[in-house]
ZAZA-393135 format. One record per residue (C-alpha): residue number from 1; residue in three letters; x, z, y. Coordinates in steps of 0.25 Angstrom, whole numbers, plus 5000, padded with zeros to 4 digits. Layout:
N
     k     r     xx     zz     yy
   NUM   ALA      X      Z      Y
...
This chain:
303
     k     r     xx     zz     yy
     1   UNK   4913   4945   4813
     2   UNK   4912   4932   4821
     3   UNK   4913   4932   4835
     4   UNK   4909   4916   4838
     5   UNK   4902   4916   4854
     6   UNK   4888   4908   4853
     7   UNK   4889   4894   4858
     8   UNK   4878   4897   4870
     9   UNK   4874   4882   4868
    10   UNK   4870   4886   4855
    11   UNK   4864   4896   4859
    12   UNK   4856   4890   4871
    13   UNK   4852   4880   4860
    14   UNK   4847   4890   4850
    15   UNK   4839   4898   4860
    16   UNK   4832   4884   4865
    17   UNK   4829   4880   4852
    18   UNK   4824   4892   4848
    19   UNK   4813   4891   4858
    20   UNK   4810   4878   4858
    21   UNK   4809   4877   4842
    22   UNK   4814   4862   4843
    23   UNK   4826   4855   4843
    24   UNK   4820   4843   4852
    25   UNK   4815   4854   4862
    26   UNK   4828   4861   4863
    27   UNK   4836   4850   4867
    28   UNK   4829   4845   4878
    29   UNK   4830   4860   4883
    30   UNK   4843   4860   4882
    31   UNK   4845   4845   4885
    32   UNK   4853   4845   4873
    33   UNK   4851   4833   4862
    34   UNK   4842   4838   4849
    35   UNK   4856   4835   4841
    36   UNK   4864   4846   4850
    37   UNK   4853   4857   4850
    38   UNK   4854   4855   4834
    39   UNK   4870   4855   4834
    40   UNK   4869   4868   4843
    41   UNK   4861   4875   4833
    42   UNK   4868   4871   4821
    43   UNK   4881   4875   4827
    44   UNK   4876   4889   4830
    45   UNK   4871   4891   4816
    46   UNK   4883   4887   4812
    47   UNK   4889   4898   4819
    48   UNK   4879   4909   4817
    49   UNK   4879   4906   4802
    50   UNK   4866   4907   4800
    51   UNK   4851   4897   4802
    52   UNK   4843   4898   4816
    53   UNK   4834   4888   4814
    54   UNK   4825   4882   4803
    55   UNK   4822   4868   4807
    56   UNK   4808   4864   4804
    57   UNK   4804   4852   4808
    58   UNK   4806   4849   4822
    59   UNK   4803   4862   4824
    60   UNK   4813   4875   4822
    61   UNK   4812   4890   4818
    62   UNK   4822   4900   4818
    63   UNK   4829   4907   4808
    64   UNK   4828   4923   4809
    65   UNK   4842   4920   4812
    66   UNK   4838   4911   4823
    67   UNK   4828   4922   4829
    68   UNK   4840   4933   4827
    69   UNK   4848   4922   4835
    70   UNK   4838   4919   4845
    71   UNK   4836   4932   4850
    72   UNK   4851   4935   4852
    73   UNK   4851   4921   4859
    74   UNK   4840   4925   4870
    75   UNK   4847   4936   4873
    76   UNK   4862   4930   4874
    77   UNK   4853   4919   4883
    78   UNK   4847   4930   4891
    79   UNK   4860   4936   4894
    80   UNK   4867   4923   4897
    81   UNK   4855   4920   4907
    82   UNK   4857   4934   4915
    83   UNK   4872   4933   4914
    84   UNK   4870   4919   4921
    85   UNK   4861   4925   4930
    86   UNK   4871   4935   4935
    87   UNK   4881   4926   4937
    88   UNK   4872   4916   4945
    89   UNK   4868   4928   4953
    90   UNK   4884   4928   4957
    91   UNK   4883   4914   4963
    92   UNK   4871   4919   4972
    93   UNK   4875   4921   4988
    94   UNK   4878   4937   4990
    95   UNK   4877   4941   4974
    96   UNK   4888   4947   4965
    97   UNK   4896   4959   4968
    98   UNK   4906   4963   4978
    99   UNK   4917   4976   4976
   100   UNK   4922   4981   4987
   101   UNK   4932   4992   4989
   102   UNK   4937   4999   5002
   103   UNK   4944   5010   5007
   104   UNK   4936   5022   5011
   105   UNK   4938   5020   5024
   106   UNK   4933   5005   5025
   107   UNK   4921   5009   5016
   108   UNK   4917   5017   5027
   109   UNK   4920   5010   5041
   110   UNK   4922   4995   5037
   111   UNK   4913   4992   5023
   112   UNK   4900   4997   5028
   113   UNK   4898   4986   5039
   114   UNK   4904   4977   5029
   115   UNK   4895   4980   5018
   116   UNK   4883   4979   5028
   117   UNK   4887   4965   5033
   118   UNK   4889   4961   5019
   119   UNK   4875   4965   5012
   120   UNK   4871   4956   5023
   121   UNK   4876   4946   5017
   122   UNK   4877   4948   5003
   123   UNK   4865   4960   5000
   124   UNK   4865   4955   4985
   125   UNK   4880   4957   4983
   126   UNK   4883   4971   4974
   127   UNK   4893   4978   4983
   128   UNK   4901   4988   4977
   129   UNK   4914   4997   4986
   130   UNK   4925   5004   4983
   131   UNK   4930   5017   4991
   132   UNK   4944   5017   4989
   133   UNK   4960   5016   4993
   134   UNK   4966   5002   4994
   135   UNK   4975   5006   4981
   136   UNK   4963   5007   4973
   137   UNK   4956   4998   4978
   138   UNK   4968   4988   4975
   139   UNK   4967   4993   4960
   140   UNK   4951   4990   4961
   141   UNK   4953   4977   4965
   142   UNK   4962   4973   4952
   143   UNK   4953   4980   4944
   144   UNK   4940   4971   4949
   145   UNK   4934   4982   4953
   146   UNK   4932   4980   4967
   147   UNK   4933   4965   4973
   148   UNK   4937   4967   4987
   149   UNK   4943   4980   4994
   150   UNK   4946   4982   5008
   151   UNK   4956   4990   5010
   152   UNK   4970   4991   5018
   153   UNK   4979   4979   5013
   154   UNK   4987   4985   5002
   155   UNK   5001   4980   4996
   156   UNK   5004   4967   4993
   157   UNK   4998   4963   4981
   158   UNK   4997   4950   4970
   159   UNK   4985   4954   4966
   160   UNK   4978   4957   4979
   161   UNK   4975   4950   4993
   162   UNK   4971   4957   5004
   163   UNK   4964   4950   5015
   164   UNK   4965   4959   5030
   165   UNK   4954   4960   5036
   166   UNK   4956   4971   5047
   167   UNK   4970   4979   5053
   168   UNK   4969   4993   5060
   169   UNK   4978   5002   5066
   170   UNK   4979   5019   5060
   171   UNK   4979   5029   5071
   172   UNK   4982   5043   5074
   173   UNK   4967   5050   5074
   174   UNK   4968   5063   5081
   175   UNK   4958   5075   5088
   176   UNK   4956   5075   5103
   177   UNK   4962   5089   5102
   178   UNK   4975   5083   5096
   179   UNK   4987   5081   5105
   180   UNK   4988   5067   5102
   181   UNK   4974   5064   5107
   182   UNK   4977   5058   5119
   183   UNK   4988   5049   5114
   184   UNK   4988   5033   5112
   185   UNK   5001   5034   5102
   186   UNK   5005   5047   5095
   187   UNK   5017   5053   5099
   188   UNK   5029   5049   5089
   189   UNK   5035   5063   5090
   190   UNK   5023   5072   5085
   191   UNK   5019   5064   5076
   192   UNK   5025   5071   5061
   193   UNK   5019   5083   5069
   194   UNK   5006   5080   5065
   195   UNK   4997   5081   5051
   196   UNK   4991   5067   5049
   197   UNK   4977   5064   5042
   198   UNK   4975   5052   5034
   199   UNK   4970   5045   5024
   200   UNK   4974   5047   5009
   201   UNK   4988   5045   5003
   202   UNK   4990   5033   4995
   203   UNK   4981   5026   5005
   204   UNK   4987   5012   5011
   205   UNK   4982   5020   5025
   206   UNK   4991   5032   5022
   207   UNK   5003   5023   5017
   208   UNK   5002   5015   5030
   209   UNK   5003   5027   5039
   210   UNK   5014   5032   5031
   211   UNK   5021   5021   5031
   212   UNK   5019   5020   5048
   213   UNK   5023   5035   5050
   214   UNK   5035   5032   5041
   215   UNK   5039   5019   5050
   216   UNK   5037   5028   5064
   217   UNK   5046   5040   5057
   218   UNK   5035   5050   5055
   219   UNK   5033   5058   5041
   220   UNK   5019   5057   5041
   221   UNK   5020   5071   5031
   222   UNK   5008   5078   5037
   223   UNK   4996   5071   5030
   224   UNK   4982   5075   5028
   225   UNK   4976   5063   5020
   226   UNK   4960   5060   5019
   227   UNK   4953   5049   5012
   228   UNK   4942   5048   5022
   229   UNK   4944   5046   5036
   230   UNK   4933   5053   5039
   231   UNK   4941   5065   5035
   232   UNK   4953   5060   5042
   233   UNK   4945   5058   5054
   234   UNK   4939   5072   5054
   235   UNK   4953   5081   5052
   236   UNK   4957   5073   5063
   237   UNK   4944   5077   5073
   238   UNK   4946   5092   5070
   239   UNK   4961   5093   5073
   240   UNK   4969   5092   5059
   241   UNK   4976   5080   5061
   242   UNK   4980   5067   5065
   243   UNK   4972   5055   5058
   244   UNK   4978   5041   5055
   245   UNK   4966   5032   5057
   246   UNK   4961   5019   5061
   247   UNK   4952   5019   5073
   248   UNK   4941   5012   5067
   249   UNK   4939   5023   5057
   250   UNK   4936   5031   5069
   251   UNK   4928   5026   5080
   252   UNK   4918   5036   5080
   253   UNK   4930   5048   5083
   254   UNK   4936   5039   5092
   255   UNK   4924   5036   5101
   256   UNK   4918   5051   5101
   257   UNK   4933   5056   5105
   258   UNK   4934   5065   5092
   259   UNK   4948   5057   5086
   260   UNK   4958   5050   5096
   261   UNK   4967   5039   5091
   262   UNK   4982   5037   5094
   263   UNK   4991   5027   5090
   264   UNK   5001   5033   5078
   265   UNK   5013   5025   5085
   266   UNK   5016   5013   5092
   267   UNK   5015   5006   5081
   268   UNK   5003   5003   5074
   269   UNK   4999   5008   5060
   270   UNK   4990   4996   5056
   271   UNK   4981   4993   5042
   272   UNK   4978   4979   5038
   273   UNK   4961   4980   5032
   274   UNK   4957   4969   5020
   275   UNK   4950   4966   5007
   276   UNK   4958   4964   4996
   277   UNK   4955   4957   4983
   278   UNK   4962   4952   4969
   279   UNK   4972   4942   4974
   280   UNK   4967   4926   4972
   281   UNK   4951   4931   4968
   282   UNK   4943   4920   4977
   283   UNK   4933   4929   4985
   284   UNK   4918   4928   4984
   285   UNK   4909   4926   4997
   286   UNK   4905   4940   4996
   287   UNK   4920   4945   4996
   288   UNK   4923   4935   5006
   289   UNK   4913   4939   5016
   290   UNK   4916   4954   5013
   291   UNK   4929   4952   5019
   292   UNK   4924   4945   5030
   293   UNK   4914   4957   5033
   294   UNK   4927   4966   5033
   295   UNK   4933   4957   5042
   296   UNK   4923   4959   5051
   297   UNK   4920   4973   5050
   298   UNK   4934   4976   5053
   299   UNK   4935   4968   5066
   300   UNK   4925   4977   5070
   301   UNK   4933   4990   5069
   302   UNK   4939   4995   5083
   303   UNK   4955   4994   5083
């Protein structure tokens, strides 16, 4: 079976003539000379191996060959024209695609105002996100499934930058009932005393509060791990223990008195915020104000 792709030349030529039923009218269609036009349909014969035209005259029928052929040809044509289409669409100021994935808890307080100022700007743009851990997110991102994802900054990587967009500081969460309520620092002593709620092992959050425990000579062995901190915020309103949050993930508790926060030590346990992408891909418009927006929104969180 031969496998030989279709000049489209030719096959621009053939549907043209085909329409016109002359040799003088397609070339001045195409703004070819008569002697090209002629050359093109003799070479797709040529390759076809069969007749498309009888030429009668100054005038041209075709074969049943050729009407076999041209109907396949309108089709390829039409195809070509919507391919085309689509990809001119691409071009147009706030068309095309973004991916996004985040973390669950950015989905929830940072990608809403994002997404809002965004389809401001961009309402034709087909926005797509991704709830999930940075690590998989990571693995999206090499497998083209998302384009950007904001997340904690991960480990060095070769294949991946990250662009920081934002720092914040963990912090113990606890009830108004529980001892340490009225503390600005918690107390180094009592500390491996108390059963921790946090977010899911194999987190980068619940690696970097592993590592900080570790560094201030704390076991960190009572854990009760979430993935929403929500849930986290809840155990801690009803007593059952002491949350390790950021305060911006809490205003609401923190202003109606239901959660106090307190330093874990005097040293701070800070997070770097960015957008990551596949190292050395040029960003669009699109991704580019994306970022931006995250930016923004994040200056707007309370410290």
């Amino acid at each position: 079976m031969r496998d030989d792709i279709i000049d489209s030349r030719q096959l621009l030529a053939f549907k043209t003539l085909a329409e016109t039923g002359s040799f003088t009218l397609a070339a001045k269609q195409l703004n070819l000379t008569q002697s090209a036009v002629s050359h093109s349909i003799k070479a797709l014969e040529d390759d076809l191996g069969c007749p498309l035209i009888n030429r009668l005259g100054r005038k041209i029928h075709l074969t049943e060959a050729g009407d076999i052929f041209l109907a396949a040809a309108d089709r390829i044509h039409q195809r070509m024209q919507r391919v085309r289409g689509e990809l001119e669409a691409l071009n147009r100021w706030g068309a095309g695609r973004l991916r996004i994935g985040a973390g669950t808890t950015a989905c929830q307080y940072i990608l809403p105002t994002v997404i809002r100022e965004f389809r401001q700007t961009f309402p034709d743009c087909q926005l797509s996100i991704s709830p999930n851990d940075a690590k998989e997110l990571m693995d999206e991102l090499r497998g083209n499934e998302i384009d950007l994802a904001l997340t904690l900054a991960p480990q060095t990587s070769d294949d991946i930058d990250h662009q920081p967009v934002f720092e914040d500081s963990l912090q113990f969460a606890v009830a108004p009932s529980h001892p340490w309520a009225n503390r600005k620092v918690a107390p180094s002593a009592d500390v491996d005393e108390q059963t921790f709620v946090t977010y899911s092992k194999g987190s980068l959050t619940f690696e970097s509060i592993r590592r900080h425990f570790r560094s201030e000579g704390h076991s960190f062995s009572k854990v009760i791990e979430l993935g929403s901190m929500e849930a986290i915020k809840e155990l801690v309103k009803i007593g059952i223990g002491v949350g390790i949050i950021a305060p911006w993930v809490a205003q609401k508790e923190i202003a109606e008195g239901s959660i106090h926060l307190l330093a874990p030590s005097r040293k701070a346990l800070k997070r770097t915020w960015g957008v990551c992408y596949l190292k050395g891909r040029r960003l669009s418009l699109m991704e580019e104000t994306l970022i931006g927006l995250c930016e923004s929104a994040c200056d707007c969180l309370e410290q």
